[in-house]
C-alpha positions, 0 to 999 in steps of 0.5 A, spaced: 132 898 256 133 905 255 127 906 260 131 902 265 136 906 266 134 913 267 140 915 271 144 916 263 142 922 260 141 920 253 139 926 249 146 929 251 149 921 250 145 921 242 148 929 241 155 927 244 155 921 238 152 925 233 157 931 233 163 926 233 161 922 227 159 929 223 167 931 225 170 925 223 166 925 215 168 932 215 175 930 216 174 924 212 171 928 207 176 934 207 182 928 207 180 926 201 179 932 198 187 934 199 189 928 196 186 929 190 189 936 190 195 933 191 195 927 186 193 934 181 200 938 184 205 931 183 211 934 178 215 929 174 221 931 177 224 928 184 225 932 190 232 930 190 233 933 183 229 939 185 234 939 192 240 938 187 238 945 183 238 948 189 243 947 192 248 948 184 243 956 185 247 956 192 254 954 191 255 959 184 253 965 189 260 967 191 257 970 198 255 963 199 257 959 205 254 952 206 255 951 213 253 943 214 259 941 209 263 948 210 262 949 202 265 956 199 
């Protein structure tokens, strides 16, 4: 079959093929790799809870002015 159709560089057509699966295992495996990293890094505490602190640290400095909701 693949003799019939010697117009199709096939070397190239396999290599192309190849370097494409090996890029996308690698990304497989570089994806799994940062969830379990960040499944290791998950905090008990919310992000909301942590945006909550940041903000009460901002509005106690008396040079702080929130510009989105005009707090002094």
């Amino acid at each position: 079959m693949m003799e019939e159709m010697k117009e199709v560089n096939w070397q190239e057509v396999i290599r192309t093929m190849v370097e494409e699966l090996v890029k996308d295992k690698s990304k497989e495996r570089l994806l799994a790799e940062a969830k379990g990293i960040r499944k290791e890094m998950k905090v008990d505490v919310s992000a909301a809870e942590l945006i909550r602190a940041d903000r009460d640290a901002r509005s106690s400095n008396p040079w702080f002015k929130c510009y989105c909701c005009d707090i002094f």
